[in-house]
C-alpha positions in Angstrom: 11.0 -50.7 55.0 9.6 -47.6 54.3 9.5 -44.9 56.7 6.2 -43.0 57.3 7.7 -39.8 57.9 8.8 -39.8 54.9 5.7 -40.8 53.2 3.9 -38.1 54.8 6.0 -35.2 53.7 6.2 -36.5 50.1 2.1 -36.7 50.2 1.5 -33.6 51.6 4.1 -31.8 49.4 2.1 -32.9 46.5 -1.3 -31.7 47.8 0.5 -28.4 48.8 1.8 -28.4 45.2 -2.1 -29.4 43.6 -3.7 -26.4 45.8 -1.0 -23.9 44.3 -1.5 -25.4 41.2 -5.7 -25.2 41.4 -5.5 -22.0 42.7 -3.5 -20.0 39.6 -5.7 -22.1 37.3 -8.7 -20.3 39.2 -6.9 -17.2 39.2 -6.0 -17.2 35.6 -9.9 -19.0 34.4 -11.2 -15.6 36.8 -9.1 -13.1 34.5 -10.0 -14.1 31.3 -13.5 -14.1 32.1 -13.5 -10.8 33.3 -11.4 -9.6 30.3 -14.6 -10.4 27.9 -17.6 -8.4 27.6 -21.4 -9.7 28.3 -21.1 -9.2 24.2 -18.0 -12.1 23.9 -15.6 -9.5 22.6 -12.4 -9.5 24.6 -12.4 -6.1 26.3 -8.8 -3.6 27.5 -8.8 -2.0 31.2 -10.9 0.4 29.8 -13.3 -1.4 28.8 -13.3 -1.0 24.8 -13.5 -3.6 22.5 -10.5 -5.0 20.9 -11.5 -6.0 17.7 -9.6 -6.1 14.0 -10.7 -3.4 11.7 -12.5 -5.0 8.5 -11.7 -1.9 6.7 -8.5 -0.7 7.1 -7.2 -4.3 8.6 -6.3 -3.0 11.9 -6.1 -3.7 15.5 -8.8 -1.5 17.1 -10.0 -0.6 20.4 -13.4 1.0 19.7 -16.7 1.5 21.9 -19.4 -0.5 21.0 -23.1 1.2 21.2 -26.5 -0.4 22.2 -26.6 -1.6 18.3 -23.6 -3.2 18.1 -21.9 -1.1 16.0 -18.4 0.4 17.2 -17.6 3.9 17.5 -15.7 3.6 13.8 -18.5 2.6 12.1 -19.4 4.3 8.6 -22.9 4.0 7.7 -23.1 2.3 4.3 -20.1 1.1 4.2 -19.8 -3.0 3.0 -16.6 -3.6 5.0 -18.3 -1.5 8.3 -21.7 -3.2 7.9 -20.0 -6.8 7.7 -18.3 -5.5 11.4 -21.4 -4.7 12.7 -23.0 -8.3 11.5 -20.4 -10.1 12.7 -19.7 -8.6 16.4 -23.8 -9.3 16.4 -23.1 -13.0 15.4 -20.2 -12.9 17.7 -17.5 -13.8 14.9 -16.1 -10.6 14.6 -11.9 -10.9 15.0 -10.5 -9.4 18.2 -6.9 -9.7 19.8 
């Protein structure tokens, strides 16, 4: 026979252990969302863009202005303009 007490702890050690469970998923879903800019681009506690430097293949964190260009930008340059086109096409490499 099967005793209820029993029953009862197990079950409600297992919704205690879903509710923990949901809640660091909620937690951790709420983080990451607030760690990417309204532009998609994953963002430090600053608030700079991280992003990977076509030019000089680098790990960057750069401003971006109202043109999304980034504060490195160099007018004219291929591997600068390609940045720009791709943080406005939202494939631009970040870290």
């Amino acid at each position: 026979m099967v005793d209820p007490d029993r029953v009862d702890r197990f079950l409600r050690s297992k919704v205690r252990d879903a509710g923990r469970t949901y809640e660091r998923a909620r937690y951790a879903y709420r983080d990451a969302r607030d760690s990417v800019g309204s532009d998609g681009l994953d963002r430090d506690e600053v608030g700079r863009a991280r992003i990977v430097c076509r030019r000089y293949a680098e790990r960057r964190t750069v401003e971006i202005d109202e043109y999304s260009r980034p504060s490195c930008y160099d007018p004219g340059h291929p591997d600068c303009e390609g940045c720009v086109e791709d943080i406005r096409t939202g494939s631009v490499e970040t870290w």
